[in-house]
N, C-alpha and C positions, 0 to 999 in steps of 0.2 A: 689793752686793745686786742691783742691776742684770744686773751678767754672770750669775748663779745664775737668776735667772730667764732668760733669755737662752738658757742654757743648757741647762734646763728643758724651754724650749717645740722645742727642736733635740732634744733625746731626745725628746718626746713625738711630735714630725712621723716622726722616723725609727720609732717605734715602729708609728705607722700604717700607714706603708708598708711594714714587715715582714708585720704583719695581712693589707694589702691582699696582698700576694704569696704569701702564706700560703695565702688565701681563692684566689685561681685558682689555685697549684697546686693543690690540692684539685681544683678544679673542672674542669680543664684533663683532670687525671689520670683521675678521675672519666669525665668526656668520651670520652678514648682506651679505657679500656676499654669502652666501649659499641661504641665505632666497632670494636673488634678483633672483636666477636663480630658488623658487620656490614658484610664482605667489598663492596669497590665491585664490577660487573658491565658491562658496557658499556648504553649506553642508544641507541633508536632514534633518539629527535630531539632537538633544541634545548630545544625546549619542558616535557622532563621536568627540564629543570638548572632548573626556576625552579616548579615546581610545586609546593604548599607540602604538607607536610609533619608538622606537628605545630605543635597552638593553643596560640598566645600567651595570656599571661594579662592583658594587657593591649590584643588586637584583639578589634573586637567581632564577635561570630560574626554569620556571614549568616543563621542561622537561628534564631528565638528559643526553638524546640522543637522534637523529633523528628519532632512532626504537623507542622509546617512543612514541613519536608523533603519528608516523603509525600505532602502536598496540590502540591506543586508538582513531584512526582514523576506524579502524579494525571494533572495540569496537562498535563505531557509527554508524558504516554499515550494522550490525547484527541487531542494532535497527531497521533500517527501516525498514527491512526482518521483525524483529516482529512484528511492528507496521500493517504492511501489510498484515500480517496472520492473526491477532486476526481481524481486517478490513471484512477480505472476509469471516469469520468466523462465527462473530457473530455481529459487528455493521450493516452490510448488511443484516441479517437476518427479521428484517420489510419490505424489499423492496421481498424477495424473497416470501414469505406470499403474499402478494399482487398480484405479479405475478400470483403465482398458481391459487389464485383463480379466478385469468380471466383469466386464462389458459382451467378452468377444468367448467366455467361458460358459457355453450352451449346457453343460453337462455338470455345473455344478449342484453343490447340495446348499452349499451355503452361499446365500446370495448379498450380504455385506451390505445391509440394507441402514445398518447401524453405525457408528465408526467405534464401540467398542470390541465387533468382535475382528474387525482387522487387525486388532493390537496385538493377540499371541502370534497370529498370523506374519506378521513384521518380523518379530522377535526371532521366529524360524529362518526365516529365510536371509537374515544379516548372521544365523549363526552356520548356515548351510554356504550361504554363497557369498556372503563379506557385505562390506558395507555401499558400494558400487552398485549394488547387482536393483538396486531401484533409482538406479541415474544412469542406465540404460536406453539410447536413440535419443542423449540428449540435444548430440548433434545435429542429428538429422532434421529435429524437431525447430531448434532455430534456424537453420537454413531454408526448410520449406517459407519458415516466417519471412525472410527477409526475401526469399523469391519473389512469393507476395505482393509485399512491397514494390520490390523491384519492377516487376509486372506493371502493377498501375502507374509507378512513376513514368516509364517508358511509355505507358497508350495516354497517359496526361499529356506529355509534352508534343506529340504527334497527331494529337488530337485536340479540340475545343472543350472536353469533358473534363470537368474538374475532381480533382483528387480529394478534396476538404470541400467541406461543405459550412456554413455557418447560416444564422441568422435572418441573413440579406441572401442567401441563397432562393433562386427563384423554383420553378414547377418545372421549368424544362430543365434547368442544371441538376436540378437533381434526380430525374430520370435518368440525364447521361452519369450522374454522379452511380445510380444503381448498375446501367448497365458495365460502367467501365468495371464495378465489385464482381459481374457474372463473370466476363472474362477474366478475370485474377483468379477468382477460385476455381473454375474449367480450366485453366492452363497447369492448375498445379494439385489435381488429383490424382495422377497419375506417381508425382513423387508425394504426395500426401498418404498415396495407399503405402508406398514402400517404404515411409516413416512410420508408419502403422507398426509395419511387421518387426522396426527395429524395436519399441517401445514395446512390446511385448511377450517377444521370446526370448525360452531362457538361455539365461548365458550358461548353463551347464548340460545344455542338449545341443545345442545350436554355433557355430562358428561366430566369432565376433567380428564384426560388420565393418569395413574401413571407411576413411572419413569421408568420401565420395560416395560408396557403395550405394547410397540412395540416389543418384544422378544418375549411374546404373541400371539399377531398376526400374528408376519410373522412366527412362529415356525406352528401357527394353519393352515395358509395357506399355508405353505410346504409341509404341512403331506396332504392337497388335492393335491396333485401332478396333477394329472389328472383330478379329476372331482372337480367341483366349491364348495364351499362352500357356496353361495348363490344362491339366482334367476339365476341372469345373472350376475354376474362373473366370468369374467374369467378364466379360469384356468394358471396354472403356466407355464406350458410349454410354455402357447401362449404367456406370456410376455416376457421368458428370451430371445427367439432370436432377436427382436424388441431393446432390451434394452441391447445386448450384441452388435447390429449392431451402435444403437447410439451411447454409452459410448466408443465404439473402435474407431469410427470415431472420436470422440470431440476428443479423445488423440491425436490421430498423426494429428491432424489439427493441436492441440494447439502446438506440437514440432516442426511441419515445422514452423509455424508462429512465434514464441520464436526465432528457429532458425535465420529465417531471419532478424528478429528486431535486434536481441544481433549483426551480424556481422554490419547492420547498424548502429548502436549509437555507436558500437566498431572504425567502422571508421570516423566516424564523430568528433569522441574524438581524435585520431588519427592525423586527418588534422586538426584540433584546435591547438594540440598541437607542430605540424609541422609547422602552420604560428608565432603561440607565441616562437617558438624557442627554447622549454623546455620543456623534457619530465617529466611525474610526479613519483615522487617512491614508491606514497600508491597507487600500482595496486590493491591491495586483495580491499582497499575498495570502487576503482572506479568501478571493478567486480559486487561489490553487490549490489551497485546500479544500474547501467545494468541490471543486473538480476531481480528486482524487479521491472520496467518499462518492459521489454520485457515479465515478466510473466504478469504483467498486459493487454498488450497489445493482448498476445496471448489470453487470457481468454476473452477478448471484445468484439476481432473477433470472435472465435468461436461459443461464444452464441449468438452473431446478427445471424453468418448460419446457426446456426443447431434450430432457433428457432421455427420455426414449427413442427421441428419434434419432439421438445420435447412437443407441444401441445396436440400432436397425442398420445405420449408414457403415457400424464399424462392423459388425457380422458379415456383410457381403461385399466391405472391400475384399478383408481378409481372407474368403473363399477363395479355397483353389491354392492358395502360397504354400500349404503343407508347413504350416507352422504350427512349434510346439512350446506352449507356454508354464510357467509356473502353476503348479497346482494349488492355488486359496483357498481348500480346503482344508487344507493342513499347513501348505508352508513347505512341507519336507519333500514329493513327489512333482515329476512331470506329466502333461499334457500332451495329446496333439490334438490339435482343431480339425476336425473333420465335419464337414454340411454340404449340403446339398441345397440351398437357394434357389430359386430362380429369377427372384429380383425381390423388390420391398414389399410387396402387398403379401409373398409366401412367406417373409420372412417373417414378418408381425404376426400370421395365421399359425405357422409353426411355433415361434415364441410361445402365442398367448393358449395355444393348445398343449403344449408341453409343459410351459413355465409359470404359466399363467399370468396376470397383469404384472405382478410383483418379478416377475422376470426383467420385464422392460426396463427396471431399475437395479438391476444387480451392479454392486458397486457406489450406491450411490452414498454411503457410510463414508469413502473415501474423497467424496467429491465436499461433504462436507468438513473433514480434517480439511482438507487442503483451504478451506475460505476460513476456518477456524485458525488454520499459521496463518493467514495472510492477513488475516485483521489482528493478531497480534503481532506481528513484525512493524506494520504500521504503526500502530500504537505505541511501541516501542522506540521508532525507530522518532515519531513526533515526539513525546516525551524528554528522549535523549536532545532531539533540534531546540525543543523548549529551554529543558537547563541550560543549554547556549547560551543561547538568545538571554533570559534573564540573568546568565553572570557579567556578559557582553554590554546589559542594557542598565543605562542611569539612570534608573527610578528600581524601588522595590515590589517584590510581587504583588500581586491584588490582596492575596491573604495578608500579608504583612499589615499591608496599611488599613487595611479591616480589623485586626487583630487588634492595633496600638489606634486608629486613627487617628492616622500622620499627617492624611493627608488634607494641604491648606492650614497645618501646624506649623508656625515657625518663632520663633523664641525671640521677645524682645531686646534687643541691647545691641551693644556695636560689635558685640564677637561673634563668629559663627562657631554654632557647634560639633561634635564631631558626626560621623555618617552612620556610625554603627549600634546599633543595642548594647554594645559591652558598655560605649563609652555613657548611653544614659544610666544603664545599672551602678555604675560608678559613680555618678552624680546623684544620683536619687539616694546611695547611701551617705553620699558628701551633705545633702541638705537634712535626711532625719539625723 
């Protein structure tokens, strides 16, 4: 009775293992037809062999909900927006230096019309004055911003005129919307000129400015309202209408031009999404990306138009300060700004009789670097948000699933497979 049981339990093991082999062929077979209808293709790097793939049912997803995903898709979107602020703010701030001073440099030879020939030019002047010496007034230059600011915030809340404007904005708010823009930039040309002079003179002719010293100056050339405080100095009055006519214009340039770019990339995403046959549900942070391209865009064009005239605006603040700037000519020598102005219409006549039209733009090489970093920092800096996001996110890239077409591929049988390319490479040589 012994051996019959014995016996017994030996059929019964081998009967299991007939099942068990039973059950992956099935599944094996199963398997291979999936993979026949999905051709390998070569792949760009390393990193797509381990990219996962298709969710396990037993790893716990990164995400506990759709709105998960979005809010921290949201999340990313805001990045760029930073990224792009601190960008125009203050990594751009060596190329705007640059500018000014062959902006406000009457007597040059070389007018920098190019951004190569800034480039030896650079090279001198971080081996003469260190590496600092073009992040010069970069204080001065964001506190005028946030005065600004400040400004409107203050005649907003004291006043019915609105600070933002949007969509639903009507014909009278936004008249007070322009007026309240005259008064912010007429309250702050007086320290705008005396950011001027920090942003452009050299730190090895000239005392280094302390971090007030522009409240200073434009408080002292306030209080000359009318008469100069120097030789030939202008006076105040004669800048603020010059500088309320530019600053008003660059605004509603840069809104028509914003405007028009956001409706374009709006529909262009739009018909993208109309030929692929699916619309997307993280709008908030397809939005801010839009936003951040269109305000780029607006800002590009506006300073390529209005560049002249900012030539003009910065030549006859600077009269009269006895400032002495870097020589761009070489890189290695100083300046001192000496003119005689007497407001914008001599100034343009003098320019364009001296300098000729191509005056108007000296500098303008440098205004180009600087949109050239700032559209690669961006780039960069989205890129980097991307890899995030898709190591973050549980599904695989667009390529990937282009690549293998995976996707709506899912393998018959009762097991789930694994989520990664190694573990189908492993299987595909387990079946030939």
């Amino acid at each position: 009775m012994y051996n019959h049981q014995m016996a017994g339990l030996e059929d019964y093991g081998r009967y299991l293992e007939d099942e068990d082999e039973l059950d992956n062929a099935r599944f094996l077979s199963a398997y291979k037809s999936t993979l026949d209808d999905a051709p390998y293709q070569f792949i760009n790097s390393e990193r797509d062999l381990t990219l996962p793939l298709q969710k396990h049912k037993n790893v716990q997803p990164l995400y506990e909900s759709p709105e998960d995903e979005i809010s921290l898709r949201k999340y990313l979107g805001a990045s760029v927006n930073l990224i792009s602020l601190i960008t125009e703010n203050l990594l751009c701030h060596p190329f705007l230096v640059l500018r000014r001073q062959c902006q406000v440099h009457h007597t040059a030879k070389r007018y920098h019309v190019v951004p190569i020939t800034l480039l030896p030019v650079i090279v001198h002047l971080h081996q003469r004055q260190g590496v600092t010496t073009l992040w010069k007034g970069i204080g001065s230059v964001l506190l005028v911003r946030g005065m600004t600011l400040a400004v409107e915030d203050v005649i907003s809340k004291f006043t019915p005129w609105p600070k933002e404007i949007n969509a639903k904005t009507t014909v009278k708010q936004f008249g007070q919307h322009l007026l309240l823009k005259c008064i912010s930039i007429a309250a702050v040309v007086p320290f705008y000129s005396a950011s001027l002079v920090e942003t452009v003179q050299s730190d090895i002719a000239s005392e280094k400015p302390g971090i007030f010293d522009v409240f200073r100056e434009g408080a002292s050339r306030l209080l000359s309202w009318s008469v100069p405080q120097k030789g030939r100095m202008l006076p105040v009055w004669a800048l603020v209408g010059p500088s309320i006519s530019l600053g008003l214009s660059k605004y509603v340039c840069q809104l028509f031009v914003r405007g028009i770019s956001t409706r374009i990339m709006c529909r262009r995403v739009t018909f993208y999404e109309e030929r692929r046959g699916a619309r997307t549900r993280d709008f908030a942070a397809q939005s801010q990306v839009i936003e951040v391209y269109s305000t780029m865009i607006s800002l590009m064009a506006t300073e390529m138009i209005f560049y002249p005239f900012e030539t003009i605006l910065h030549r006859i603040q600077l009269q009269g300060t006895r400032t002495i700037i870097d020589n761009l000519d070489s890189g290695y020598s100083v300046v001192p700004i000496l003119t005689s102005y007497e407001g914008v219409v001599d100034c343009y006549r003098q320019t364009i009789a001296t300098e000729g039209v191509s005056g108007l733009y000296k500098g303008f090489g440098a205004m180009i670097l600087q949109f050239a970093a700032h559209v690669a920092v961006i780039k960069l800096g989205k890129w980097f948000i991307t890899q995030i996001s898709e190591l973050m996110s549980s599904k695989p890239p667009a390529k990937v699933v282009e690549f293998y077409k995976l996707e709506g591929k899912t393998p018959v049988g009762s097991a789930t497979m694994s989520r990664s390319i190694s573990g189908i490479s492993s299987l595909s040589e387990e079946i030939s």
